[in-house]
N, CA, C and O atoms as a printed pandas DataFrame, in Angstrom:
     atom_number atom_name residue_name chain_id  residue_number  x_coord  y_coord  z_coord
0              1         N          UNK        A               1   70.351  105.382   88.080
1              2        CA          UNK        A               1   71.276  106.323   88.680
2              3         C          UNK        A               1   70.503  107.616   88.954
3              4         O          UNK        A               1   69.684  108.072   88.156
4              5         N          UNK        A               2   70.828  108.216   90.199
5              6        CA          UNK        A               2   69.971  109.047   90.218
6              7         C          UNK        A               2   70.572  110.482   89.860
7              8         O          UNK        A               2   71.771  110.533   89.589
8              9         N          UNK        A               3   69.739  111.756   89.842
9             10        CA          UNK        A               3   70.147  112.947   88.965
10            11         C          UNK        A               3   71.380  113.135   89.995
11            12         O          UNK        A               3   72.217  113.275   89.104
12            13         N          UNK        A               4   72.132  113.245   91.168
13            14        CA          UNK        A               4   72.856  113.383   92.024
14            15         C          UNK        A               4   73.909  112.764   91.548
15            16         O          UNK        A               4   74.800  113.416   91.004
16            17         N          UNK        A               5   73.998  111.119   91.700
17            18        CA          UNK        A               5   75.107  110.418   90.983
18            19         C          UNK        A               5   75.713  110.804   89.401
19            20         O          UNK        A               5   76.796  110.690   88.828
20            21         N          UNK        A               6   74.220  111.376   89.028
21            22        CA          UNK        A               6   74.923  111.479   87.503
22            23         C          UNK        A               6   75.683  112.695   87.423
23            24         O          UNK        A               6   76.825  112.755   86.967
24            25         N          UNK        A               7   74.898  113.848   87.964
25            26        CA          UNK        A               7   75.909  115.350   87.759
26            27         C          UNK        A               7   77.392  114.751   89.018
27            28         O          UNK        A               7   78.303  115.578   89.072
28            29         N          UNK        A               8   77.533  113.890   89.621
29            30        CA          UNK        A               8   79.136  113.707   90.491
30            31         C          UNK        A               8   79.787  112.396   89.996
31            32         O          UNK        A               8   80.512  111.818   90.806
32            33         N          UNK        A               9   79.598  111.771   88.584
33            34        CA          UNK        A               9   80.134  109.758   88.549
34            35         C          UNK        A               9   81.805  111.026   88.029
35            36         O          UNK        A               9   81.971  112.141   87.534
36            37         N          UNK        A              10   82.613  109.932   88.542
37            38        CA          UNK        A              10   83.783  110.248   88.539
38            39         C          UNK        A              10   84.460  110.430   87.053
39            40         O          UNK        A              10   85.637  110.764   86.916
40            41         N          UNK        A              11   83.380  110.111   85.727
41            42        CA          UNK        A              11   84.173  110.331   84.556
42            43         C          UNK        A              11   83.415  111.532   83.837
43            44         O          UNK        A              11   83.240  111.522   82.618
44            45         N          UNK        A              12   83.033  112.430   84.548
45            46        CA          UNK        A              12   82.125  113.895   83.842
46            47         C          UNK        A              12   83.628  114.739   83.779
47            48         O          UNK        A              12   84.529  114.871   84.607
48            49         N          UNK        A              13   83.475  115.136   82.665
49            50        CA          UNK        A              13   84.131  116.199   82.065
50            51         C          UNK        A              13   83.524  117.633   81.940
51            52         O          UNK        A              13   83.057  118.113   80.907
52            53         N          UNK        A              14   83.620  118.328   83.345
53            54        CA          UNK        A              14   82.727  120.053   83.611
54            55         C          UNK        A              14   83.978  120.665   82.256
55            56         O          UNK        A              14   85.116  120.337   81.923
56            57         N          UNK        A              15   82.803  121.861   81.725
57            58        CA          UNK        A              15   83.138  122.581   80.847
58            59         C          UNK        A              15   84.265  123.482   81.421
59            60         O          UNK        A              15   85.343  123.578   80.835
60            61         N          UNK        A              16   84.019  124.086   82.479
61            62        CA          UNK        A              16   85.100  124.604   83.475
62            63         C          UNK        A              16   86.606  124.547   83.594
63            64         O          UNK        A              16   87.452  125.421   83.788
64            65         N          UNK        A              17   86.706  122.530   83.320
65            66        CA          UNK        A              17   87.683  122.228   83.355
66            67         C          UNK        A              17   88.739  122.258   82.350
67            68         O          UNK        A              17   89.950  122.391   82.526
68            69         N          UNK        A              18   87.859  122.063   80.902
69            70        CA          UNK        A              18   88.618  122.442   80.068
70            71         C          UNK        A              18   88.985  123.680   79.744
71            72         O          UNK        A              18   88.152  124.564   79.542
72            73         N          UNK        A              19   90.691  123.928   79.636
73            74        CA          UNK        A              19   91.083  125.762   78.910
74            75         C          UNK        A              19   90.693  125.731   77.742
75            76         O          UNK        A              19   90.696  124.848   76.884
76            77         N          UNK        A              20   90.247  127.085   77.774
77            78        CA          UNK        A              20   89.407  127.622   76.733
78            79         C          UNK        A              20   90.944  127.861   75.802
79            80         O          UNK        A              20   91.264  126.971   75.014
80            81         N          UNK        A              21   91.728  128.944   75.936
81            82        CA          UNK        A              21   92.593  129.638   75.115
82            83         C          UNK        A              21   93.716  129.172   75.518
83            84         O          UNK        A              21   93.684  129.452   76.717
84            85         N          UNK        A              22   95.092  128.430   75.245
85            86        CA          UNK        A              22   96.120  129.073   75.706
86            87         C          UNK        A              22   96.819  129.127   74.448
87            88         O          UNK        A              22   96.701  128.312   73.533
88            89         N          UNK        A              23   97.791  130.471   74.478
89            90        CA          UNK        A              23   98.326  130.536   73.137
90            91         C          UNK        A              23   98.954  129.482   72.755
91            92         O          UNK        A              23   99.609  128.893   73.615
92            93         N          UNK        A              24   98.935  128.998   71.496
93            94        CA          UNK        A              24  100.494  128.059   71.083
94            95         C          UNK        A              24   99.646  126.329   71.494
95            96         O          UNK        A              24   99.961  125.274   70.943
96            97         N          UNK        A              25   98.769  126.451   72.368
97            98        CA          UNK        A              25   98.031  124.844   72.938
98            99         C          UNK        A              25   97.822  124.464   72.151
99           100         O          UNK        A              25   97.066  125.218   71.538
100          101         N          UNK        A              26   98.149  123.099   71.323
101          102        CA          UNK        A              26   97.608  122.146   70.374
102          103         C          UNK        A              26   96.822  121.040   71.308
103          104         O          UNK        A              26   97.486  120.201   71.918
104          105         N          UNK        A              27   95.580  121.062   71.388
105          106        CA          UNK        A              27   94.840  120.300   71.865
106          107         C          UNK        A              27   93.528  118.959   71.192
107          108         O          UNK        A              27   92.504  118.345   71.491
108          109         N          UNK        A              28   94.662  119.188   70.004
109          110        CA          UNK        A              28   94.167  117.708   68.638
110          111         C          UNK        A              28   93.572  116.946   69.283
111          112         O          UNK        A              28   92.364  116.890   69.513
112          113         N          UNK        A              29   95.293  115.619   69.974
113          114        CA          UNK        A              29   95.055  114.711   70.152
114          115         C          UNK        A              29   94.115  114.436   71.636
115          116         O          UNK        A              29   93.930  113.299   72.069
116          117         N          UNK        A              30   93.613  115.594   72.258
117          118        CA          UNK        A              30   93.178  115.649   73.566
118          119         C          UNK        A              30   93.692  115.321   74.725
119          120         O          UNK        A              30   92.960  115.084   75.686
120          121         N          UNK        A              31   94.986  115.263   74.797
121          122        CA          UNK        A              31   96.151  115.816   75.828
122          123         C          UNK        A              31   96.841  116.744   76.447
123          124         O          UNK        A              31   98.014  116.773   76.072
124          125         N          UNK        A              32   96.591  117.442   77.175
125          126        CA          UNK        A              32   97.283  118.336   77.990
126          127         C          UNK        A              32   98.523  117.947   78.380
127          128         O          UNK        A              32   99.448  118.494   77.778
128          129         N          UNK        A              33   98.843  117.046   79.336
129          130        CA          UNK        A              33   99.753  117.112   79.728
130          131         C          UNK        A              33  100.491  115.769   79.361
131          132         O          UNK        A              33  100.022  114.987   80.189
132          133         N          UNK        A              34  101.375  115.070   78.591
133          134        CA          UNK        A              34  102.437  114.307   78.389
134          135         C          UNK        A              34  103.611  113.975   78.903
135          136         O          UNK        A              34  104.542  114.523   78.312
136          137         N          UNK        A              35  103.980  113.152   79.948
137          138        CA          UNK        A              35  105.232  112.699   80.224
138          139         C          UNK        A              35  105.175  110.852   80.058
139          140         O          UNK        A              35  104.420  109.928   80.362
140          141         N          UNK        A              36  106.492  111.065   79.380
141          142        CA          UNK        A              36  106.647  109.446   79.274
142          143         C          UNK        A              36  108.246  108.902   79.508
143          144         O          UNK        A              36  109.137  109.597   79.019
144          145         N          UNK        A              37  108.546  107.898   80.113
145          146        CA          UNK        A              37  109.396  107.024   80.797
146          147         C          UNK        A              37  110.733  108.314   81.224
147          148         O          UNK        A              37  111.904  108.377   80.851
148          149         N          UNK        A              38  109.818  109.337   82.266
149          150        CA          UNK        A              38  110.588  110.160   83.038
150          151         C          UNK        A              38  111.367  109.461   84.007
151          152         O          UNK        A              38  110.873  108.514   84.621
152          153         N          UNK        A              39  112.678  109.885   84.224
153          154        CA          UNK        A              39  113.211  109.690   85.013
154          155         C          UNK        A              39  114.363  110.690   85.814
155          156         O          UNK        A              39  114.944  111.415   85.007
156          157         N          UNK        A              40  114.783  110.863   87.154
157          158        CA          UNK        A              40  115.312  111.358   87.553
158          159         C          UNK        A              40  116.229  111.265   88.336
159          160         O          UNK        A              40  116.018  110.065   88.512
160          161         N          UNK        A              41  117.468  111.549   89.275
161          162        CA          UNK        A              41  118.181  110.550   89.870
162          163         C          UNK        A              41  118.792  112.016   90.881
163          164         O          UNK        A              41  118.923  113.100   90.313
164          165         N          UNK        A              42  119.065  111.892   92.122
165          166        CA          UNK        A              42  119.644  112.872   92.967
166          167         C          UNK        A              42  121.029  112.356   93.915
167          168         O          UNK        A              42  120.967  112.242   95.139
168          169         N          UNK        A              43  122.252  112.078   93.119
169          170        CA          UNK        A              43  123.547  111.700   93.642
170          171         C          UNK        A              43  123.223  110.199   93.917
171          172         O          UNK        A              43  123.880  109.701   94.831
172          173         N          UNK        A              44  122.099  109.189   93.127
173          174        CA          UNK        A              44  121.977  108.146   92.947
174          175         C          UNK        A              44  120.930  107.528   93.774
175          176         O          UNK        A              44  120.648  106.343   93.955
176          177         N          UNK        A              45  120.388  108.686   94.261
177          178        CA          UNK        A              45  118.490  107.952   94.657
178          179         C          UNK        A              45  118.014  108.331   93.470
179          180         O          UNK        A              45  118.048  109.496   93.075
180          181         N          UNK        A              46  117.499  107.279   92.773
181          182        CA          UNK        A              46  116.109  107.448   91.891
182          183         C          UNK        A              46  114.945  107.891   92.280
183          184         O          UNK        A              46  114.060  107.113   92.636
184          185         N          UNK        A              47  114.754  109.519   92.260
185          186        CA          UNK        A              47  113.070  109.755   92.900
186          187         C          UNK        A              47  111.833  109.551   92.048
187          188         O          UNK        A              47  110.668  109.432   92.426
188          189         N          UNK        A              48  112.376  109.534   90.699
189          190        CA          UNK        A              48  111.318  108.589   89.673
190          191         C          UNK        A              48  111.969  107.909   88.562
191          192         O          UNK        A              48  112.541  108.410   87.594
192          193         N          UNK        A              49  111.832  106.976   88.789
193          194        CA          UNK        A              49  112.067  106.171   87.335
194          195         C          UNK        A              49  110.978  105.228   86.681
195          196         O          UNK        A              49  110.208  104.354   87.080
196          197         N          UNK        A              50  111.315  105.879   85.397
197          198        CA          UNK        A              50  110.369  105.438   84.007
198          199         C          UNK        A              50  109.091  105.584   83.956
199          200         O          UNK        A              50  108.290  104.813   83.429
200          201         N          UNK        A              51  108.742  107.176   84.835
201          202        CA          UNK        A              51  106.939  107.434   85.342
202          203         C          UNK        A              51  106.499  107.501   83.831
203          204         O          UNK        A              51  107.359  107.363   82.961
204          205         N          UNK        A              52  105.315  107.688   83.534
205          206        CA          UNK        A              52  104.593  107.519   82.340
206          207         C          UNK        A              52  103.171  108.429   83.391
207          208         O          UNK        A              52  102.974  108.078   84.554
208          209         N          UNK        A              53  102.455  109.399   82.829
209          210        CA          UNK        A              53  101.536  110.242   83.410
210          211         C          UNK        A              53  101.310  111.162   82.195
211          212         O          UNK        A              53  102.082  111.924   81.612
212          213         N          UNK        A              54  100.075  110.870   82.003
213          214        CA          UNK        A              54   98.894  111.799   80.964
214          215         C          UNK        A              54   97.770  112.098   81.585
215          216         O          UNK        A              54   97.334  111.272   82.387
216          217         N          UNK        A              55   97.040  113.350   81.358
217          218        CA          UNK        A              55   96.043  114.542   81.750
218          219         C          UNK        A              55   95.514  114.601   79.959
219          220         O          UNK        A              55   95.991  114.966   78.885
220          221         N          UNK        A              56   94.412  114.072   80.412
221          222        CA          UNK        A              56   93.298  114.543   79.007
222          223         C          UNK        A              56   92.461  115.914   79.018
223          224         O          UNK        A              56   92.339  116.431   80.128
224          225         N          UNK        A              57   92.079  116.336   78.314
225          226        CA          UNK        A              57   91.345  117.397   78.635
226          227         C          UNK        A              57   90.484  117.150   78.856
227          228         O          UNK        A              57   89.742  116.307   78.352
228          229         N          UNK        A              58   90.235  118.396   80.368
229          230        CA          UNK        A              58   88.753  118.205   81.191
230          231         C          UNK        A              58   89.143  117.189   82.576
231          232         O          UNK        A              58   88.451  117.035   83.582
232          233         N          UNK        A              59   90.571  116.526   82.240
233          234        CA          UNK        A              59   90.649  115.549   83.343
234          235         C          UNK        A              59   90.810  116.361   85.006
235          236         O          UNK        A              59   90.937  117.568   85.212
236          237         N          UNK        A              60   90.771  115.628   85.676
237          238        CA          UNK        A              60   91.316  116.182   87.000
238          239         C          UNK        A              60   92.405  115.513   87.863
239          240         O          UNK        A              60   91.784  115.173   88.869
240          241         N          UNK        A              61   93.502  115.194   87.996
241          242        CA          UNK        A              61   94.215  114.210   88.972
242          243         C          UNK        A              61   94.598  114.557   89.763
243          244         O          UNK        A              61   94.971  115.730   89.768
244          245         N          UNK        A              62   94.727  113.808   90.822
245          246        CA          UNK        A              62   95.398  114.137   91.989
246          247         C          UNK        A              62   96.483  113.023   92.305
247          248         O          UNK        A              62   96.377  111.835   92.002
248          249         N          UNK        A              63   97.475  113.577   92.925
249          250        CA          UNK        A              63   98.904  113.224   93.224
250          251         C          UNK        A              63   98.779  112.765   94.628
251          252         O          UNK        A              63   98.808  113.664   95.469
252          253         N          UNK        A              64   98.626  111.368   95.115
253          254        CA          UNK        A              64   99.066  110.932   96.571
254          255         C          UNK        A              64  100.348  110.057   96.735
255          256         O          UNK        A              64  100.813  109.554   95.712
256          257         N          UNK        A              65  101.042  109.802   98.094
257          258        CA          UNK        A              65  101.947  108.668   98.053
258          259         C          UNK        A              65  102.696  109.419   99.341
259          260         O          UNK        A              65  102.606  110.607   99.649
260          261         N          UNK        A              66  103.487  108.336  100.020
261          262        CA          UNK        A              66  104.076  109.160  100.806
262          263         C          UNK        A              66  105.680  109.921  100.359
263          264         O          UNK        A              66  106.167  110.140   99.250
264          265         N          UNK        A              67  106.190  110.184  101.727
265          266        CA          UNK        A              67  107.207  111.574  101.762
266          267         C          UNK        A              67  108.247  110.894  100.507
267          268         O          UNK        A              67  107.907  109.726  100.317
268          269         N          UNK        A              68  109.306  111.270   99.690
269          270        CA          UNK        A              68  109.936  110.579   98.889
270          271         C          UNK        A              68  109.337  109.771   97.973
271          272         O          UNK        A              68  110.043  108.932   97.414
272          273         N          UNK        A              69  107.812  109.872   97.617
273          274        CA          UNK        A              69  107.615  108.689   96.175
274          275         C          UNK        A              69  107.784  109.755   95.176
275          276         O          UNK        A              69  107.526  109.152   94.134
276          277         N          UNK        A              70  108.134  111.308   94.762
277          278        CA          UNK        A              70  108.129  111.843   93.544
278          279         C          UNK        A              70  107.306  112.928   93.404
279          280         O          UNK        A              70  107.774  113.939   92.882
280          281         N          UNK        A              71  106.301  112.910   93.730
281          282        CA          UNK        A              71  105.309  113.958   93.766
282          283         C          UNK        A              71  105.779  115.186   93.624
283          284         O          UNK        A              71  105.420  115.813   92.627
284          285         N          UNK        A              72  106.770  115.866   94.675
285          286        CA          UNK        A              72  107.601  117.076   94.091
286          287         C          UNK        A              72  108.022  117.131   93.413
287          288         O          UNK        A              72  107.770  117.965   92.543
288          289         N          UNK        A              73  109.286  115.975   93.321
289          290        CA          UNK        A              73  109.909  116.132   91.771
290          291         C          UNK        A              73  109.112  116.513   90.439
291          292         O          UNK        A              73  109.201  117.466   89.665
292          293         N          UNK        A              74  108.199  115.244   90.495
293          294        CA          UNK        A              74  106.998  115.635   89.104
294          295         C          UNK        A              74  106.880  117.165   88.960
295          296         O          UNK        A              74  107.225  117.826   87.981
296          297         N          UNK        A              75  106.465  117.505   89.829
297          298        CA          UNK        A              75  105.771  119.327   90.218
298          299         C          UNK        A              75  106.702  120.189   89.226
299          300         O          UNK        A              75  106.440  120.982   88.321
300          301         N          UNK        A              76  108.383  119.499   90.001
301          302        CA          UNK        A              76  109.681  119.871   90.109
302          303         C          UNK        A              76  109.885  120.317   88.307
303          304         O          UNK        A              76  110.105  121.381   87.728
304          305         N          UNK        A              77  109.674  118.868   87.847
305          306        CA          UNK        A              77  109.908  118.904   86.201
306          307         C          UNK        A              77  109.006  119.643   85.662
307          308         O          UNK        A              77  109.426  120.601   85.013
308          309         N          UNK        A              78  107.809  119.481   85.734
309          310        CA          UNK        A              78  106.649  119.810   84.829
310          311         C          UNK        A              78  107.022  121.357   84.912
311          312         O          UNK        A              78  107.124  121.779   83.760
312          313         N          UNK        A              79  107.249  122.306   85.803
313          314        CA          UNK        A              79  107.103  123.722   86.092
314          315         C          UNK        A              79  109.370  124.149   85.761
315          316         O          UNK        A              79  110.143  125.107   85.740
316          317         N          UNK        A              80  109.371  123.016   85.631
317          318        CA          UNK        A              80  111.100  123.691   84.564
318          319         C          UNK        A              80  111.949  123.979   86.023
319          320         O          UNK        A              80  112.925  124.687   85.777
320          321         N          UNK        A              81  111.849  123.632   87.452
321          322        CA          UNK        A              81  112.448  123.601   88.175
322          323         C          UNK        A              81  113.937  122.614   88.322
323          324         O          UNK        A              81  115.045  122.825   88.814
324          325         N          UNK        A              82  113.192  121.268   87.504
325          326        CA          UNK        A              82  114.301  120.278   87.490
326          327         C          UNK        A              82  114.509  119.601   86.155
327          328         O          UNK        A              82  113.384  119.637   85.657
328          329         N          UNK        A              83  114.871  119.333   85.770
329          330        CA          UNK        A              83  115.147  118.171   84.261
330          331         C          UNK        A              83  115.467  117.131   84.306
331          332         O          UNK        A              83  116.615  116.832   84.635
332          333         N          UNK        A              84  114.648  116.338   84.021
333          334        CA          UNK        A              84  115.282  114.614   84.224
334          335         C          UNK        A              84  116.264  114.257   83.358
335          336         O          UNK        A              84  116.477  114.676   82.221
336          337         N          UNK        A              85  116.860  113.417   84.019
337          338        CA          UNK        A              85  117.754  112.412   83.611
338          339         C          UNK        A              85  117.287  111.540   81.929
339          340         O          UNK        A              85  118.073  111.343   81.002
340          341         N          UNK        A              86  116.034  111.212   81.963
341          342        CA          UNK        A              86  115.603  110.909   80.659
342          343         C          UNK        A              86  114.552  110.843   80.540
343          344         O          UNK        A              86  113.982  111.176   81.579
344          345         N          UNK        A              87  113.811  110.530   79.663
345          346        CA          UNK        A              87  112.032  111.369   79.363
346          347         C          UNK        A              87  111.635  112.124   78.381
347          348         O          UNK        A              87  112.341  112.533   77.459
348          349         N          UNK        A              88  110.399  112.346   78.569
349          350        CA          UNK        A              88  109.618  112.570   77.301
350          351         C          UNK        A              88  108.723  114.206   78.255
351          352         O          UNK        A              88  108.466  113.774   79.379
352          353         N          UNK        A              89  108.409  115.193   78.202
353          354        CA          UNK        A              89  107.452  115.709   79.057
354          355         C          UNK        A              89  106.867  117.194   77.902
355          356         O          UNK        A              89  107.596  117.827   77.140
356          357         N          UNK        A              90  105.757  117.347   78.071
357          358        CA          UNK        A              90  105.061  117.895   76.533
358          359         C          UNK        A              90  103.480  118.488   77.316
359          360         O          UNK        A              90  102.799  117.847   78.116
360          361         N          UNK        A              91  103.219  119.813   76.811
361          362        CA          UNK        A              91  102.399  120.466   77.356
362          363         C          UNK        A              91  101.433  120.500   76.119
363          364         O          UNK        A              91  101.806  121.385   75.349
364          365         N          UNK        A              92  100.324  119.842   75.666
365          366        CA          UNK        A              92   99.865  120.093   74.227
366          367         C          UNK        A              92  100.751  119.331   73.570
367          368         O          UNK        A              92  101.600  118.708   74.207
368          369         N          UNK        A              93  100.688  119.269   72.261
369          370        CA          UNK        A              93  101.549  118.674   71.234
370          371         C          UNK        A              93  102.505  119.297   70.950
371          372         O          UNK        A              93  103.551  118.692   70.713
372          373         N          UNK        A              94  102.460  120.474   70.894
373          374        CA          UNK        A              94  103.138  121.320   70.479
374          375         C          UNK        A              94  104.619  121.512   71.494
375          376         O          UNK        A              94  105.767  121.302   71.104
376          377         N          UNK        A              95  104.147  122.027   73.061
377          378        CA          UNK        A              95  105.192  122.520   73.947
378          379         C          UNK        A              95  105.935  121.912   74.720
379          380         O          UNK        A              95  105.552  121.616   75.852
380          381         N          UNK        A              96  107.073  121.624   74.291
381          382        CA          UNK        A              96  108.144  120.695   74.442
382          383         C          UNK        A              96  108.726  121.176   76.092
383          384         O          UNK        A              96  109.701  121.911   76.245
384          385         N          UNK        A              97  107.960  120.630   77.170
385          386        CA          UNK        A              97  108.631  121.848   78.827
386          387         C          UNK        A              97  110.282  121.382   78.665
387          388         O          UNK        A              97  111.130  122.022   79.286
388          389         N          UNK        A              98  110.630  120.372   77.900
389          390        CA          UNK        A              98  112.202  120.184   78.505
390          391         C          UNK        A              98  113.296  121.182   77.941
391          392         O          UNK        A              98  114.503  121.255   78.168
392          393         N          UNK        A              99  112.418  121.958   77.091
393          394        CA          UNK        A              99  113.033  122.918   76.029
394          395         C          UNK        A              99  112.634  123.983   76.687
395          396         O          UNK        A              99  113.745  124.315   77.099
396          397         N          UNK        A             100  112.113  124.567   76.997
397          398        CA          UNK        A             100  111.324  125.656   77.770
398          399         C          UNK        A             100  112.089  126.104   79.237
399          400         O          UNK        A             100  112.356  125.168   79.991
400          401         N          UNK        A             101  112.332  127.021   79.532
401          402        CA          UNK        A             101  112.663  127.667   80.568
402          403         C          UNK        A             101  111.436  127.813   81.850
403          404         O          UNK        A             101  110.336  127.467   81.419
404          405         N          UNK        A             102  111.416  128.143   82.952
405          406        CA          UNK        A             102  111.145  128.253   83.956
406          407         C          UNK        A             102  109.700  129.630   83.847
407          408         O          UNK        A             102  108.570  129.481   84.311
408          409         N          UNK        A             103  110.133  130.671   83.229
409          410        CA          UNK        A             103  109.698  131.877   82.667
410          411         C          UNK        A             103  108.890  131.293   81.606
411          412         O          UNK        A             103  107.670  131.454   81.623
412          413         N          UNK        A             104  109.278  130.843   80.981
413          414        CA          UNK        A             104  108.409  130.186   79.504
414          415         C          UNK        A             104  107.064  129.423   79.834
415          416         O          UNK        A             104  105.965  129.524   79.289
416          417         N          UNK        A             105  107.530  128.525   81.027
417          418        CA          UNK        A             105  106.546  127.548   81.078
418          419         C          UNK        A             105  105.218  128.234   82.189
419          420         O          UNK        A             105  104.098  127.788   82.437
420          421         N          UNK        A             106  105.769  129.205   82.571
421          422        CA          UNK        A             106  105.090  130.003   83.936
422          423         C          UNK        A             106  104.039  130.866   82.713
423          424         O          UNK        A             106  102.850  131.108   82.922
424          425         N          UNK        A             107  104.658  131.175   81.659
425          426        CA          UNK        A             107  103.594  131.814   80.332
426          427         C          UNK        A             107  102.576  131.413   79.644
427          428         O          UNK        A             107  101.506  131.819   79.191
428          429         N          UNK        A             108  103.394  130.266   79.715
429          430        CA          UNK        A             108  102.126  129.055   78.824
430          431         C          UNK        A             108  101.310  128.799   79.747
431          432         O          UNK        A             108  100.254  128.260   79.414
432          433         N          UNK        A             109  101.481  129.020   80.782
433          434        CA          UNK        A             109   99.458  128.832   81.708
434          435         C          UNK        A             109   99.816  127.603   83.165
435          436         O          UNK        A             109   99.045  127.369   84.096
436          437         N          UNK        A             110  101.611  126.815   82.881
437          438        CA          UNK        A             110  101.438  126.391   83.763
438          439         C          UNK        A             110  102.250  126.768   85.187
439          440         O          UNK        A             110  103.362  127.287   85.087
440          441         N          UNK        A             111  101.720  126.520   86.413
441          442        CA          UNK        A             111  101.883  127.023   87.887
442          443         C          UNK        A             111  101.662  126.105   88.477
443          444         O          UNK        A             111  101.120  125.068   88.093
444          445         N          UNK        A             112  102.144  126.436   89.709
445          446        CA          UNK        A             112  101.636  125.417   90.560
446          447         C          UNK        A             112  101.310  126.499   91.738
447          448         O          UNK        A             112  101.433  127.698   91.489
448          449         N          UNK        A             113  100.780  125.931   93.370
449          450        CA          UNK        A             113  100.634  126.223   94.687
450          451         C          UNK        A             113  100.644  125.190   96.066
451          452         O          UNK        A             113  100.008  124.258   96.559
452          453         N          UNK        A             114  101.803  126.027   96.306
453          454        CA          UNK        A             114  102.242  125.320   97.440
454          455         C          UNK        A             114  100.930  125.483   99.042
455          456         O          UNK        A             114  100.026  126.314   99.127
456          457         N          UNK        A             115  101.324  124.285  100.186
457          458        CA          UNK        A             115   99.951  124.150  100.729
458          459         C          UNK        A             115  100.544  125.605  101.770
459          460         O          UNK        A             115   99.703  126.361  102.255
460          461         N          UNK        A             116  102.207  125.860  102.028
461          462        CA          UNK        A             116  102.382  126.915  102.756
462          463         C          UNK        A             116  102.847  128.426  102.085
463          464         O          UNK        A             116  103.869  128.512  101.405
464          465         N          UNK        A             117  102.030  129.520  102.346
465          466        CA          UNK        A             117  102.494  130.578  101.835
466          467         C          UNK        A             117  103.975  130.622  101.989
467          468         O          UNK        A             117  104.613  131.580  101.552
């Protein structure tokens, strides 16, 4: 492998990526982000049911699919915009987002950005 492939193979963990500080982050088990058998429902479209999605630390993911597979919604929950229907969703070990307010979760370090101002 050459020095090129090795500093870009798709399982390097840059120091960068991991947060250094956030208050209150329990980062034991090496999870950031936790959701398990989320689900959500809008006057009886299911825009996710029973997602399961973990972020290790240092990871990077990216979200594709087309218009209606969830992708917002996810955004939607994780940042306290929406609350599912049923689920598990956990910032660290510690920070429970379904308990957490909108303000709360914007404290603890997480945000998002939209592609239009």
């Amino acid at each position: 492998m050459s020095a090129v492939q090795e500093l870009f193979r798709r399982d390097r963990v840059f120091d960068f990526m991991v947060p250094k500080v956030v208050d209150g982050l329990d980062l034991s088990h090496g999870t950031v982000l936790y959701m398990e058998d989320v689900s959500v429902a809008f006057d009886g479209f299911k825009a996710i049911n029973n997602l399961n999605f973990y972020v290790n630390a240092g990871e990077l993911r990216c979200l594709i699919g087309p218009n209606g597979a969830g992708k917002t919604t996810m955004m939607d929950i994780i940042t306290g915009k929406t609350r599912p229907d049923t689920g598990t969703c956990w910032f660290g070990s510690r920070m429970n987002l379904l308990q957490m307010s909108e303000p709360e979760i914007a404290r603890a370090g997480i945000g998002r950005k939209f592609q239009k101002p």
